[in-house]
N, C-alpha and C positions, 0 to 999 in steps of 0.2 A: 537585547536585555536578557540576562540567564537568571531567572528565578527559582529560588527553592520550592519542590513541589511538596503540598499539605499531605501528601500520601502515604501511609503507614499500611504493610503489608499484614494480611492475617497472621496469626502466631503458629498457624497450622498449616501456611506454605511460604515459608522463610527464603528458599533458596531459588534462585534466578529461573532454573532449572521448571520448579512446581509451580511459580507463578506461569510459567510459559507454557506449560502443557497441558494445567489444568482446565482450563476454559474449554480446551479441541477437546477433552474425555469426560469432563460432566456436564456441560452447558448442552440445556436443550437445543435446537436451532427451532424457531417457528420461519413458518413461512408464508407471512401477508399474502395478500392477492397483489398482483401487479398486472401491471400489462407491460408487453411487449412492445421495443421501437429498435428496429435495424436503422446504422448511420453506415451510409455509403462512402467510403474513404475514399481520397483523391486518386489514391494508388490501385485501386479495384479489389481493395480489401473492403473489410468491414466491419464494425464495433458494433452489440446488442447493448440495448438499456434495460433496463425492468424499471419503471414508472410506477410510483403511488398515484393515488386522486387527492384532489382536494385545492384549496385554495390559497393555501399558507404558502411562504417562503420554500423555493426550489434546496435541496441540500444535496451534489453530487457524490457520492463512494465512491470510493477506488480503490477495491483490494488490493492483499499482498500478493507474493508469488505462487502460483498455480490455485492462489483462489478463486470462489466462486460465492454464488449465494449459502453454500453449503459452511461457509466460513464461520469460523464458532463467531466472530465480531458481527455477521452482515447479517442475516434474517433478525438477529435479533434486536441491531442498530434501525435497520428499515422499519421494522413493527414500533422501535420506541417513537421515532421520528414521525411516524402516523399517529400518533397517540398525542401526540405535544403538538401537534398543528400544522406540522412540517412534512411537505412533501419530499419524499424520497425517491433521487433518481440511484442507479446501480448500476454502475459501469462494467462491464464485465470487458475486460482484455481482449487481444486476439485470440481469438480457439479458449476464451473459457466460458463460452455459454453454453458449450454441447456439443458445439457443431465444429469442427474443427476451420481455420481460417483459409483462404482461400490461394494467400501467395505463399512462397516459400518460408517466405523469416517470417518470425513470431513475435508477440512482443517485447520487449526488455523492462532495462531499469533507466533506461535514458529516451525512452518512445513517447516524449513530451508533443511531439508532432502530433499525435494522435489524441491526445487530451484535450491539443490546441482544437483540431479540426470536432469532436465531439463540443465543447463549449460555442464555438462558432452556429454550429447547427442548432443546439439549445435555444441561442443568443436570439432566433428568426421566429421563436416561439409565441402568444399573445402572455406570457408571463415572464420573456426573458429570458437572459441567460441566470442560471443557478445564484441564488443569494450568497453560496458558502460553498465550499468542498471539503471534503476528509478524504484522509491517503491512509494508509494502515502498510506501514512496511516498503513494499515498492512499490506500492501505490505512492507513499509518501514521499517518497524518494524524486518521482516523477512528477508529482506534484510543486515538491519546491524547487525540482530546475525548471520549470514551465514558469513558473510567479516571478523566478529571477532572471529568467532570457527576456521577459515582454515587461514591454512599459504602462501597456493597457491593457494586464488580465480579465479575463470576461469572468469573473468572478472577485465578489466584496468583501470576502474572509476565507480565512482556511485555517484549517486544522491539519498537523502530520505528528502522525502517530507513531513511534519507533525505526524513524527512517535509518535506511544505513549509509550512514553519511560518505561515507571512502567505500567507493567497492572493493578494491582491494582490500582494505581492513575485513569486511566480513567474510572474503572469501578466505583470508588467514584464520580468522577468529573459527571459523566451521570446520577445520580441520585439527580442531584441538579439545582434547577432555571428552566430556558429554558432550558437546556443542555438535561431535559427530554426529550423534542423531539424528539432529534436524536434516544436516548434510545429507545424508542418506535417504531418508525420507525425502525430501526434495528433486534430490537427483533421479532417484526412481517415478517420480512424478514427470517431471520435464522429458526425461526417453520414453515414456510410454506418448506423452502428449508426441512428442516427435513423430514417432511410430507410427500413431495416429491420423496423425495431416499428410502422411505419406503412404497410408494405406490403401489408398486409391489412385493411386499415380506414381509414377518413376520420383526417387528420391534424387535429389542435384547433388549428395555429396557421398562419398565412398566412405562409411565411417563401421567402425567397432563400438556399435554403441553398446556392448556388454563388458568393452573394456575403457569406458567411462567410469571416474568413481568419485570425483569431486569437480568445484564450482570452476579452477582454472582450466582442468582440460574441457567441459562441455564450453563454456564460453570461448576459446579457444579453438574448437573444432566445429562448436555450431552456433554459438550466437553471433559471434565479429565475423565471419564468412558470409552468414546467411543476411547480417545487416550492415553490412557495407563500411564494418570497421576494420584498421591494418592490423586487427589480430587482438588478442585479451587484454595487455593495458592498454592501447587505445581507447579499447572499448569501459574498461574502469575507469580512467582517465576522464575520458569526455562524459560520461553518463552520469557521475556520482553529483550527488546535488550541494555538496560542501562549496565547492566554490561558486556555487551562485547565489548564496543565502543574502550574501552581502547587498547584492542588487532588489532584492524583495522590498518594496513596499507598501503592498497588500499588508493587513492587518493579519497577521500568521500568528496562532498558538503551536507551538513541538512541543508534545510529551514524549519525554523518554526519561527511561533507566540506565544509570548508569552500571548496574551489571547485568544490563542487556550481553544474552550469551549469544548474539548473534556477530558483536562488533566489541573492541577493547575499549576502556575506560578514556585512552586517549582518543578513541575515534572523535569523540564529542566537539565540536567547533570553540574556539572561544567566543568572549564577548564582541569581542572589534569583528570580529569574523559575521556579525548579525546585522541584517539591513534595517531600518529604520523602522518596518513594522511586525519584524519580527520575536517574540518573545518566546523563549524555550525555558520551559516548564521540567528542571531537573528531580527527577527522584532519585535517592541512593540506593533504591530496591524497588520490584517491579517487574524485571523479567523482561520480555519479546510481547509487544501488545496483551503484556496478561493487567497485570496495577489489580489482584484481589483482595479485599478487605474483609475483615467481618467478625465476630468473637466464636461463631463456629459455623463446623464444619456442614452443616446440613443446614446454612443460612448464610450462604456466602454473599457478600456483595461486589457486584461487578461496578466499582469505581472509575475504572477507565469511561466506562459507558455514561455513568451520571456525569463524569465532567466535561465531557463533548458535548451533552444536551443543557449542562446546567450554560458553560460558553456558548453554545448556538443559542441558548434562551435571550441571555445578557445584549448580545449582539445584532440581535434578527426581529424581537418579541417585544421587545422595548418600549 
């Protein structure tokens, strides 16, 4: 089902662009107390958690790309979700808790394996596996191919937040206008983090990583190599969560904007394209995980965030 979203952007950041940046350059980030849990991957890799306390309903995160807690969305979702009675688990990627990861390949936008094996472990806990999850980007992305590969998610609701539905559409979409930006931005994160995990030991591949400069050549030289796809569309091909929406029927909310500058207006799925418990929540403005409201500018309100908690409320609180 594709519903109209109630969302009306501030009159003070109209364009896709200011919804999308604003949050990363004025939002505080707090950052709860959590504790720490390492999950040992079947492969001898390994995922960190950050863990709230308390006794309410489990709610998994899953950032976007090269996020971390540091993410204008995550300290401040984890703090509200302690606030409302809900404990928050914080999944951090491969190599994005600090410590860089331990095999070669890093994670993707298709590393649903890894979601699986973190739930699984959750799952052996005395509270369960996670009541809910939210994806925020390629969190989200990973997210709804996980819900639509399996028949018995170890999870009862989910939330995906500006997924990119075709990765080839977003990898077009970032090389065009402003949208470069982010491009670049990105890119320079992903080589450094490379850099990184190979700073202590022999790199496996012979690359010019200063003559990288967009999404197709690094996936292409180092994400479909290093994970065992036949090269860059493969690897969009098989990863993008569009084609598995259909099979979802976990009870799914997708927020997104249709001029998200990450992905074009046609990226968006149709209706038949949506599994039975899926409902996408369209706004026609909104931006890349921004949705901010408010009648000014030193009294913004962060909308995306109320309507994850006001649905986790509805859903979990009941």
């Amino acid at each position: 089902m594709i519903t109209k979203s109630p969302f009306r952007p501030a009159w003070w950041l109209p364009s896709p662009h200011l919804q999308t940046l604003w949050p990363s350059l004025a939002r505080r980030c707090p950052r709860p107390p959590l504790e720490s849990r390492r999950i040992e991957l079947a492969d001898g890799d390994f995922i960190d958690l950050a863990i709230g306390n308390g006794d309410g309903p489990r709610v998994l995160i899953v950032h976007g790309l090269e996020g971390d807690m540091n993410s204008h969305y995550a300290g401040s979702l984890v703090a509200r979700l302690a606030r409302e009675g809900f404990v928050p688990v914080f999944m951090h990627l491969r190599g994005c808790s600090g410590e860089p990861n331990r095999l070669d390949r890093a994670y993707h936008s298709g590393a649903s394996e890894d979601l699986a094996e973190v739930l699984a472990a959750l799952t052996t806990d005395r509270q369960g596996p996670p009541a809910a999850a939210v994806g925020f980007s390629l969190g989200a992305n990973l997210l709804l191919k996980y819900l639509g590969e399996r028949e018995q998610p170890r999870t009862r609701h989910a939330i995906a937040v500006s997924p990119p539905f075709v990765l080839r559409d977003a990898m077009l979409r970032l090389n065009i206008g402003h949208s470069r930006i982010y491009r670049h931005y990105l890119i320079t994160r992903l080589k450094q983090s490379h850099r990184d995990r190979f700073s202590e030991r022999p790199a496996p591949l012979d690359l010019d990583l200063d003559g990288i400069k967009d999404f197709n050549s690094f996936d292409e030289q180092i994400t479909a190599p290093l994970s065992g796809f036949d090269g860059v569309f493969d690897y969009y091909n098989r990863a993008s969560c569009r084609q598995f929406l259909q099979q979802i029927q976990t009870p799914t909310l997708i927020i997104h904007a249709a001029d998200d500058p990450f992905m074009f207006p046609a990226t968006v799925p149709f209706e038949h394209e949506l599994g039975p418990g899926v409902t996408l929540e369209l706004a026609s403005r909104g931006g890349h995980v921004g949705f901010i409201s408010g009648a000014l500018p030193w009294r913004p309100v962060y909308w995306l965030e109320e309507r994850i908690i006001e649905h986790l409320r509805e859903k979990l609180l009941r």
